[in-house]
C-alpha positions in Angstrom: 0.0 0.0 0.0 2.8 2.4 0.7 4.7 1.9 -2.6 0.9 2.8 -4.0 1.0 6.1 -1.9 4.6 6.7 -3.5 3.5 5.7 -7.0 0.4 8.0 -7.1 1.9 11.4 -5.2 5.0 11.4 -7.9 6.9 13.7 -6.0 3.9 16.0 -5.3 2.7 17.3 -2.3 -0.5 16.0 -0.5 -3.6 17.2 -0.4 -7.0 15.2 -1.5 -4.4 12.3 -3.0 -2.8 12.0 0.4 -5.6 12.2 2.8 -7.3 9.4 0.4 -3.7 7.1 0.6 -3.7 7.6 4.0 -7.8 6.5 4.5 -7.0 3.5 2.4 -3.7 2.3 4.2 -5.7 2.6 7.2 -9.4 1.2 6.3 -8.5 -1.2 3.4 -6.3 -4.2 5.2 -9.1 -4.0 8.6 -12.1 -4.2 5.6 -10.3 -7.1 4.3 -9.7 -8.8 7.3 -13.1 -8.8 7.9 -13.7 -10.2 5.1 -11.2 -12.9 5.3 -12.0 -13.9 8.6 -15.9 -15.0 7.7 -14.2 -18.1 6.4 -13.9 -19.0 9.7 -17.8 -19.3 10.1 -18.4 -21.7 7.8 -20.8 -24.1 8.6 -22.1 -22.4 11.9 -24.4 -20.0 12.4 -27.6 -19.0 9.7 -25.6 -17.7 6.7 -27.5 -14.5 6.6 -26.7 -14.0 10.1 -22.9 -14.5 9.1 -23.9 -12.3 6.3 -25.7 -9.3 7.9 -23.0 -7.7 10.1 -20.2 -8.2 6.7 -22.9 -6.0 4.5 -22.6 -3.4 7.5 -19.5 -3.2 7.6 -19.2 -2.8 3.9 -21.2 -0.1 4.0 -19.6 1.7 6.5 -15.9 1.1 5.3 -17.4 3.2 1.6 -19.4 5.3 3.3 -15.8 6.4 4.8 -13.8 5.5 1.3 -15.4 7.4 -0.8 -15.9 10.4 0.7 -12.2 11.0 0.7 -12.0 9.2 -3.3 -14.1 12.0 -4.5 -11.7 15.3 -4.4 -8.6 12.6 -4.9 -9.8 11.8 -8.2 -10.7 15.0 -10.0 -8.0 14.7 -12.3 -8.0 11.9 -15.3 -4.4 11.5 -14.7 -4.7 10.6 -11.3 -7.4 8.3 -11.9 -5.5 6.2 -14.1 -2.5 5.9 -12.3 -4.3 5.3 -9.0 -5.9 2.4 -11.1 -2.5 1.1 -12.5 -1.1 1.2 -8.8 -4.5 -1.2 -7.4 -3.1 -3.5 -10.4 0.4 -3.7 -9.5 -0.2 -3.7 -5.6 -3.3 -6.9 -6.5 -5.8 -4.3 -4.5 -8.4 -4.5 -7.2 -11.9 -5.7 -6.5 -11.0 -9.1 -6.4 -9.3 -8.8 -3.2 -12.9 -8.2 -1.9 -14.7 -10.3 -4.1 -12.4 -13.2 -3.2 -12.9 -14.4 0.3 -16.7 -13.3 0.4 -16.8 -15.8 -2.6 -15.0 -18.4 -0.8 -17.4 -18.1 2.3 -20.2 -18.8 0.1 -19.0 -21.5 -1.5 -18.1 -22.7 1.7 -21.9 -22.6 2.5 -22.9 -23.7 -0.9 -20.7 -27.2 -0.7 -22.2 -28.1 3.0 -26.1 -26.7 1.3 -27.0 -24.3 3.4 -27.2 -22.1 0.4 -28.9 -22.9 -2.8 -27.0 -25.2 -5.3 -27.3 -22.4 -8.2 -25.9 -19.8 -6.2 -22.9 -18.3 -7.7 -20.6 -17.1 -5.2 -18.5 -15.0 -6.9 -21.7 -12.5 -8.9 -23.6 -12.9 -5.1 -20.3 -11.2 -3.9 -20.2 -8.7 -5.9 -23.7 -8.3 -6.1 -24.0 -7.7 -2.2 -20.5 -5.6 -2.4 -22.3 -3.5 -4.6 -25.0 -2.9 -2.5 -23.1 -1.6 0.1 -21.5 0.3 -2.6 -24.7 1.8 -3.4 -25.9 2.5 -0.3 -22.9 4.2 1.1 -23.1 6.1 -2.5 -26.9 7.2 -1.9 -26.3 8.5 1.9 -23.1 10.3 0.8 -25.3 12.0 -2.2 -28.7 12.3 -1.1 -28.2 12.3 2.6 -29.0 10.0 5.5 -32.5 9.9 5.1 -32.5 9.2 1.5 -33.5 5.6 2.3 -33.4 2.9 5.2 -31.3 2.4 8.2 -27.8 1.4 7.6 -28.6 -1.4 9.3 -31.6 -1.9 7.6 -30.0 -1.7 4.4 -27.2 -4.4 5.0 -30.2 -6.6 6.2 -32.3 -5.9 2.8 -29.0 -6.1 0.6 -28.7 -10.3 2.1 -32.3 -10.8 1.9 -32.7 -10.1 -1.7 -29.2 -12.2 -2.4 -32.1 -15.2 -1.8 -28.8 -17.5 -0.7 -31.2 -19.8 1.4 -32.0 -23.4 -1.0 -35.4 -23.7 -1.8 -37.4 -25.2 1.3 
């Protein structure tokens, strides 16, 4: 992550760039932790229940990302090198996509998912929600829809992970 800060600032001083580096060093590895260590509840629990507190956190970790991405990326040639830097550091999506993926197949080989489920688009899928929702608060404001907690629930409901009864 550091030799991402480097590559991006090119000699320049801080500013948006910086404070975004700095958010990212500090929330990115703790985001991903918690994402790796769901593997450890495989086979206990109710998946949603497993599931629930992961989409909270996922909204709360953009909710604070990309509030400081915004002003960081106002410039196309930033944008593209902070993309070639994800690349070369292996910080892309997949590094969240990944172990969420790997839970749910987890789940999927012992059925207490559906059989059809694809664990890797139901990843991304429920990343995205907390994507979204972390998008909507930051744009429209708080109020602009459910709870946060509300949300994550909604955004593992409509997954429909559970196999058919």
């Amino acid at each position: 992550m550091l030799e991402m800060a480097l590559t991006l600032r090119d000699g320049r001083p801080g500013g948006s760039i910086d404070h975004f580096l700095a958010l990212l060093q500090y929330r990115l590895p703790f985001w991903l932790s918690v994402l790796h260590d769901l593997s450890e509840r495989v086979g206990q629990g109710r998946v949603s229940d497993n599931l629930v507190p992961i989409a909270r956190a996922g909204i709360d970790y953009h909710l604070e990302v990309q509030s400081a991405a915004l002003p960081a990326f106002t410039s196309p040639n930033v944008t593209v090198r902070f993309r070639e830097a994800l690349r070369e550091a292996g910080l892309g999506p997949t590094a969240e996509v990944v172990p969420l993926a790997a839970y749910l197949d987890g789940e999927r080989r012992l059925g207490r998912i559906g059989a059809r489920v694809d664990p890797e688009a139901s990843a991304r899928l429920l990343l995205a929600g907390c994507f979204h929702r972390a998008y909507l608060e930051m744009f429209v404001g708080a109020d602009a829809g459910p709870s946060l907690d509300a949300s994550a629930e909604e955004i593992v409901r409509e997954l429909r992970l559970e196999p058919p009864a």
